[in-house]
N, C-alpha and C positions, 0 to 999 in steps of 0.2 A: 249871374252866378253859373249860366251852364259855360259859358265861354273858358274859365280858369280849367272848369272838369275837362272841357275839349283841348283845350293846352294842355295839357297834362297827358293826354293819351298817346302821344307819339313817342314819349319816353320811356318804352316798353323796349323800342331796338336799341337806343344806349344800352339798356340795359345787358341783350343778351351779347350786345358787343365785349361788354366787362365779363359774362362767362365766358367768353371765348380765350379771350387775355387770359384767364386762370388757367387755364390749360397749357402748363407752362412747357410739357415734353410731347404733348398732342401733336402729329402730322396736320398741317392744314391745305387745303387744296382751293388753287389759283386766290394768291394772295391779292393783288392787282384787284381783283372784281369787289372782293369784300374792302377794301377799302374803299373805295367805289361807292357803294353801298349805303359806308356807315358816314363816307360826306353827303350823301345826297338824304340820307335821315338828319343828320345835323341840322341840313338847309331845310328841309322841309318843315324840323321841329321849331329851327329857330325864326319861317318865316310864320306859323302858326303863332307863334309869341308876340309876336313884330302886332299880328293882326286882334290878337287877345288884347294886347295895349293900347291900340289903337281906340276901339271899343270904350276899354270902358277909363280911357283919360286918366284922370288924374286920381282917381277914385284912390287907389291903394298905394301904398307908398313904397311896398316892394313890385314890382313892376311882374309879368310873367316874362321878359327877356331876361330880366337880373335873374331869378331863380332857375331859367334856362341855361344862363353862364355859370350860375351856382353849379347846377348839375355838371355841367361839361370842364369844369375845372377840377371838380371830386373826378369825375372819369378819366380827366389828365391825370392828376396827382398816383390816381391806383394805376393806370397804363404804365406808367413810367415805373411806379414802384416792381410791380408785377415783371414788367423787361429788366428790369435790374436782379430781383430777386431767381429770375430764369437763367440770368446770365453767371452768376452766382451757383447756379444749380447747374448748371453748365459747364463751369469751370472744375468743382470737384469730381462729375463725370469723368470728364475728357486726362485730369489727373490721374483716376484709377486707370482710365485705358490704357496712357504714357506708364503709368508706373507698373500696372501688369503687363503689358508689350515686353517695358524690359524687361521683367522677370522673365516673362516666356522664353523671350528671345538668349537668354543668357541660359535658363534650364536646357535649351535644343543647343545650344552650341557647347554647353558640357556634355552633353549627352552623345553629341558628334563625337568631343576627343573621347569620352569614355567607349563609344562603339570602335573605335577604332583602335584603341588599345586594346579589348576584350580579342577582338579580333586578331590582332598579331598575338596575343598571348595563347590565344586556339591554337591558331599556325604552329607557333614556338612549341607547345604541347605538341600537336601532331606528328612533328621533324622527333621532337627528344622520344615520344613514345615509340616511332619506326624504328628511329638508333637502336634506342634499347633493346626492341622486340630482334632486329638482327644480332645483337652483340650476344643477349641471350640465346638464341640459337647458337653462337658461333660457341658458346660456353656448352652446349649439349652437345653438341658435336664434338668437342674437346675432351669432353669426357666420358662421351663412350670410344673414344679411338682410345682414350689412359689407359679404360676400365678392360678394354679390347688388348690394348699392349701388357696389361696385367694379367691378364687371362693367357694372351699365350707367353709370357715370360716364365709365368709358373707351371705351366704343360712343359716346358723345353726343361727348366729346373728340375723338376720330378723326374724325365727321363735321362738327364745326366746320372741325378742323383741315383735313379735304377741302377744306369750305367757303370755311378762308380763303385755303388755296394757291389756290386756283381766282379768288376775288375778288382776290387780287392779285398774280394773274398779268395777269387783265383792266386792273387799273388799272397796272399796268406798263409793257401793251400799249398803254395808251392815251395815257399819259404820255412813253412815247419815240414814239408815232407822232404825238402832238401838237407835240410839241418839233420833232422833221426837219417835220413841217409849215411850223409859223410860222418857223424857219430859212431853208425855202426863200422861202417869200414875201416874209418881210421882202429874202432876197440878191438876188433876181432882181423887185424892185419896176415897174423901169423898162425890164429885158430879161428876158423869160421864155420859156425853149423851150415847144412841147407836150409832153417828157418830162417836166418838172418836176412836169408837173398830178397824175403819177401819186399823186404826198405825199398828195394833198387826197382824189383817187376812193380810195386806202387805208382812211382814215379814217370813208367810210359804210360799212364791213364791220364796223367794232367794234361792239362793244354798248354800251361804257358813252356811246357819244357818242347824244346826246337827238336829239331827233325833230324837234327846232326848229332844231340844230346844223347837223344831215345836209340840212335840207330851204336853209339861208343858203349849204351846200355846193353844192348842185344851181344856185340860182339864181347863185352866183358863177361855176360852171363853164359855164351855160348864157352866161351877157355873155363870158366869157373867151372862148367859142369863136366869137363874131364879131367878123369884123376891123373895125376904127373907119375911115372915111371919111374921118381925117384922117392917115391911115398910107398911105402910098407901097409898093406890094410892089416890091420890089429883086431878090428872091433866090427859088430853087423852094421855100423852106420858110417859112413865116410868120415872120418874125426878130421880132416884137414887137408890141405891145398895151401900147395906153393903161391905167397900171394905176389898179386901183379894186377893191385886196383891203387896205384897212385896215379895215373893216367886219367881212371874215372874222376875221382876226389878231386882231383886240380879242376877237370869242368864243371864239376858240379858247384864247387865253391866259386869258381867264377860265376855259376847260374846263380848260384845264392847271393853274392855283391850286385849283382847287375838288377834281381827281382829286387833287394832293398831299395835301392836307388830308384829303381821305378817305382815303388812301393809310394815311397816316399813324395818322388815327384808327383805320381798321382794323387796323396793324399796335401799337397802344398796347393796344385790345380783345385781341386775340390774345394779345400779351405776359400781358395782367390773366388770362383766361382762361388762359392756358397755368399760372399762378402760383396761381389758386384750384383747377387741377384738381394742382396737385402739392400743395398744402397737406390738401385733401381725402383725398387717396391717401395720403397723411403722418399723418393724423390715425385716418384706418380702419385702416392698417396698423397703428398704437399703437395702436390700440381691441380690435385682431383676435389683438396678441403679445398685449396683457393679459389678454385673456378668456381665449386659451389658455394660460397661465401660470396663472392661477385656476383655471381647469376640471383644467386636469394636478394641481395642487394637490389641488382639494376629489376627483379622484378617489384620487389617491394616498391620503388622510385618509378617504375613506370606504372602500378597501380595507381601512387599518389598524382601522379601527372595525368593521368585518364580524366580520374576523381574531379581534379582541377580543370580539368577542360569539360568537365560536362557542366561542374558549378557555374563555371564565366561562360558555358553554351548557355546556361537558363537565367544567368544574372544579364546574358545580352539581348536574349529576347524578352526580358522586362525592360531592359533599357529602350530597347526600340520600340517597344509597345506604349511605352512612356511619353517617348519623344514623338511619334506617331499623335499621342493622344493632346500632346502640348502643341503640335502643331493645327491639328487640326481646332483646337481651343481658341491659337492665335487669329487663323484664320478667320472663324467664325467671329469673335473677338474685332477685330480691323473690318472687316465687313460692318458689325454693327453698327460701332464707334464711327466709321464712315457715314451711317446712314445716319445716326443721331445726328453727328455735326452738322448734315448737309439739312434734317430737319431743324435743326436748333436756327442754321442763317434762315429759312425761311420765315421760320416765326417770330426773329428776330426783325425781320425787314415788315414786315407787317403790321407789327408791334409799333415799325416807326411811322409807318404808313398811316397808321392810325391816329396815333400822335401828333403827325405831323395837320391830318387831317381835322381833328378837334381844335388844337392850335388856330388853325387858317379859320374854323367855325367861332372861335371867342373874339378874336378880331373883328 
C-alpha cells in the first residue's frame, strides 16, 4: 500500500509543468533546460511506476505505469490545447498590432501632407500680408501727396481769386469812371462848369489808366483852365470855354473798349480757372475715396490673412504635436509587438519541447 502513495509522489513536477503552459504570454527564461527537466521527471516518474509494478504483480489490474501514461496523456492533451489556444491568442495580438501600425502609420503620413500644406499656406499668408502692408503704405502715401496737392491747389485758388477780385474791381473802377467821364464831356461840349472837370482830375488817381492817358489828361486840364480871348466874361464864374476835348474822348473811349475787353477776358480766365480748379478738386477727391476704399479693403484682407495664418500656426502645432505623439505611440507600439512575438516563439518552442518530451515519455 505504501508503494502506490510513493508512486504517486513525483507527480507534483507534472504538475507544475502544466502551470507553466498556462501562462500563455509569460516571458520564460532558458527554454532548453526546463525541458530538460520536465523529461528527466517523466523518466524518473515513470521509472518509479515501472518499479511500483514490479512490487506488487499482478495484484491490481490498473497497473501504476497505465495511470502514469493516464496522467502524461491528460498533460499531452492540455499542452497542446494550451499551445494552440496561445497561438490563437497570439494571432489576434499581432492583428491589433498590424491593424494599429497601419492606422498610425497612415495618421503620420496625413499628418506629413497636412504639415506641409499648413505650412506653405503660412508662407502664402506671410508674402500676401507683406504685399499688402506695402501696397497699403503706397495708398498712404497717395493720399497725403492728393490731400497735399489739394491743399496747395486751394492756397493758389484763393490767391488768384484775391487776385481777380482786386483786378476787377480796378477795371470796374475804371470803367464806370471812364464812362461818367466821356458822358460829361461829350454833355457839356460847348458849356462846361469848373465842377464838371472833377470827372477828368478822378481819373488820374486810377491805376489802370496809362501814363500817356493821365499825362493827355493834364495838358487838357492845363488849356481848359485858360480863358480864350475870344470869350466875353458876363458873370463872377467863368460860364464857358471854347471847347477842344475830342482829342481827350477819343482816348478815353478807347481806354474804355480796351478795360471791357480785358474786363471780360479776365472775368472768361476766372471762370476757365474757377472750372479747372473744381475739376482738379473732383478728380483728387475720386482719386483720395478710391485709395481709401482700397486701403480699407487690402487692410480689411490683410487682417483676415494675419487671422488665418495664426489659425493654421496653432492648427500646425496641434498637428505636429499629434504626429509627434503617433509616432512616438508607433514606436513604443513596434518595439512591444516585437518583444511579444519574439516572447510568443520562445514559449511556443518550449511548449513543443515539452510535447515533444512527454510524447518520447508515453512511448
Amino acid at each position: 500500500l505504501e508503494s502506490p502513495q510513493t508512486s504517486h509522489a513525483p507527480h507534483r513536477r507534472p504538475q507544475r509543468s502544466k502551470q507553466r503552459l498556462g501562462r500563455t504570454m509569460a516571458p520564460r527564461a532558458a527554454p532548453a533546460s526546463s525541458a530538460a527537466l520536465l523529461s528527466l521527471s517523466l523518466l524518473l516518474l515513470l521509472g518509479a511506476a515501472q518499479a511500483a509494478a514490479a512490487a506488487h504483480g499482478a495484484r491490481s489490474e490498473v497497473t501504476p505505469v497505465q495511470k502514469v501514461i493516464e496522467l502524461m496523456e491528460g498533460m499531452l492533451a492540455k499542452g497542446k490545447s494550451e499551445k494552440h489556444d496561445e497561438q490563437v491568442q497570439f494571432a489576434a495580438y499581432k492583428q491589433f498590432c498590424d491593424d494599429t501600425t497601419v492606422e498610425k502609420k497612415r495618421a503620420i503620413a496625413e499628418a506629413n501632407e497636412k504639415i506641409e500644406v499648413l505650412k506653405a499656406d503660412i508662407e502664402k499668408y506671410i508674402a500676401t500680408a507683406a504685399r499688402l502692408t506695402k501696397e497699403i503704405a503706397d495708398h498712404d502715401e497717395d493720399i497725403s501727396v492728393w490731400k497735399g496737392d489739394q491743399k496747395a491747389a486751394t492756397n493758389v485758388r484763393e490767391i488768384e481769386k484775391a487776385d481777380y477780385d482786386a483786378m476787377h474791381k480796378d477795371y470796374s473802377e475804371s470803367v464806370d469812371a471812364l464812362q461818367r467821364a466821356i458822358a460829361v464831356l461829350k454833355k457839356q461840349a460847348y458849356d462846361r462848369s469848373q465842377a464838371s472837370l472833377a470827372q477828368l482830375t478822378r481819373l488820374k488817381t486810377l491805376n489802370l489808366i496809362p501814363a500817356e492817358a493821365k499825362k493827355a489828361i493834364d495838358l487838357f486840364l492845363m488849356q481848359d483852365s485858360e480863358p480864350s480871348e475870344s470869350l466875353e466874361v458876363s458873370a463872377p464864374e467863368a460860364a464857358g470855354y471854347e471847347f477842344q476835348s475830342h482829342s481827350v474822348i477819343e482816348i478815353l473811349e478807347k481806354l474804355l473798349d480796351k478795360f471791357i475787353d480785358e474786363r471780360s477776358n479776365l472775368e472768361k480766365e476766372e471762370m476757365n480757372g474757377k472750372h479747372a480748379y473744381d475739376m482738379l478738386m473732383q478728380d483728387v477727391k475720386a482719386q483720395i475715396e478710391q485709395a481709401t476704399q482700397e486701403r480699407g479693403e487690402k487692410a480689411e484682407t490683410k487682417a483676415k490673412k494675419l487671422q488665418a495664418k495664426a489659425d493654421e500656426e496653432g492648427e500646425l502645432t496641434d498637428t505636429t504635436s499629434t504626429k509627434e505623439a503617433d509616432e512616438k505611440y508607433l514606436a513604443d507600439l513596434t518595439a512591444t509587438c516585437q518583444q511579444k512575438a519574439s516572447d510568443f516563439e520562445s514559449r511556443q518552442q518550449l511548449r513543443a519541447e515539452e510535447i515533444e518530451a512527454i510524447q518520447k515519455a508515453i512511448e
